[in-house]
C-alpha positions as a printed Julia matrix, in Angstrom:
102×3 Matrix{Float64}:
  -7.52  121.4    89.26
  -7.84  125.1    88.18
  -6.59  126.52   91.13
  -3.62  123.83   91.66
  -2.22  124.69   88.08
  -1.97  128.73   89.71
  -5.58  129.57   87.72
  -8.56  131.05   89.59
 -11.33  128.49   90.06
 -14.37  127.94   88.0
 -17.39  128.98   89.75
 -19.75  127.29   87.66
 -22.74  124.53   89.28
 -22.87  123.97   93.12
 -20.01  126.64   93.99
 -21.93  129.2    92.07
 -25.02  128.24   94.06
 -23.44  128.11   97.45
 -21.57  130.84   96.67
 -25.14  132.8    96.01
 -26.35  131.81   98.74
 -23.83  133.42  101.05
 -24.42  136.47   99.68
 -27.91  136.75   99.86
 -27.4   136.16  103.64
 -24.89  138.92  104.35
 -26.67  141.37  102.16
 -28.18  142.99  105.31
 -24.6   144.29  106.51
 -24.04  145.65  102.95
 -27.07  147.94  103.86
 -25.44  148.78  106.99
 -22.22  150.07  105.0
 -24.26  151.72  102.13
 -25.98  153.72  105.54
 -22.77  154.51  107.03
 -21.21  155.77  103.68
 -24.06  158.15  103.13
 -23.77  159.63  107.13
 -20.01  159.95  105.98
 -20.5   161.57  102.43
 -23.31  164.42  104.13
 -25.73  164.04  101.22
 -23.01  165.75   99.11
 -23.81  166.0    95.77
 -21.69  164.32   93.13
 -19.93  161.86   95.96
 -18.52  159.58   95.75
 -17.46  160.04   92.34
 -15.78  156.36   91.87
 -15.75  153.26   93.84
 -13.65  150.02   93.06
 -15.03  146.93   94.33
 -12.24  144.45   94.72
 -13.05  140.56   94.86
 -16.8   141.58   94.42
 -17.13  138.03   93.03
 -20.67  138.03   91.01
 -21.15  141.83   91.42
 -23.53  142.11   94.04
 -21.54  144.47   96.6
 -21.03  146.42   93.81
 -24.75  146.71   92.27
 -25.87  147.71   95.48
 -22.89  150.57   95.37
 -23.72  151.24   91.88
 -27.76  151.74   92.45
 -27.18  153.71   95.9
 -24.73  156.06   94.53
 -25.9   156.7    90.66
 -24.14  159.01   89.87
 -20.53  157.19   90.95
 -18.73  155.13   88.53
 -18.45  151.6    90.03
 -16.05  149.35   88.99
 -16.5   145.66   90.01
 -13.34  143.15   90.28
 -12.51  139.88   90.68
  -9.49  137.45   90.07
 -12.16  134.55   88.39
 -13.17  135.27   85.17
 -16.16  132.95   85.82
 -16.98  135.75   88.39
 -16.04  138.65   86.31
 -18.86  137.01   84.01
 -21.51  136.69   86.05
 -20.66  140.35   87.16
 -21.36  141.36   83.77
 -24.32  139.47   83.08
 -26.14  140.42   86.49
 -25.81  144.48   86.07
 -26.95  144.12   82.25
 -29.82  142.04   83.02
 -31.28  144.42   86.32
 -29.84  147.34   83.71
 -27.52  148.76   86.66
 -24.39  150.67   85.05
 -21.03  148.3    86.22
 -17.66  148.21   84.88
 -16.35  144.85   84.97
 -12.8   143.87   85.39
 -10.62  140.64   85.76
């Protein structure tokens, strides 16, 4: 109903779960980009300095970002608040520093 009246969906229950579940089973090609970003960045110190996540959904592309390059500023989006929530609640809870945005 959400998403016929032009809102983003609500990701709460069984989408949440399935949703959750997808992600833990591409998580092994994020790994795979976090190892081709540091061949790219040469061990350079300070780099990269910010990264935007967009559509990052419940934050976990972006945690991963966030706890591979500490010393970047990581912003995590998403259009679904429900998302943008989770997002939140995930990087204060494993203590990660995230920005979260709708």
């Amino acid at each position: 109903a959400a998403a016929a009246a032009g809102k983003p969906a609500d990701y709460d229950g069984e989408v949440a779960v399935l949703y959750e579940t997808w992600l833990q089973q591409v998580a092994p090609s994020w790994n795979k980009h976090l190892d081709a970003l540091r061949r790219f960045g040469g061990g350079r110190d300070g780099w990269p300095a910010t990264i935007l996540d967009i559509a990052s959904g419940p934050g976990q592309p972006a945690m991963l970002l966030a706890e591979a390059f500490p010393s970047a500023s990581v912003t995590a989006t998403d259009v679904s608040p429900d998302m943008v929530a989770k997002a939140r609640a995930r990087a204060a809870a494993a203590g990660v520093a995230l920005t979260c945005r709708e």
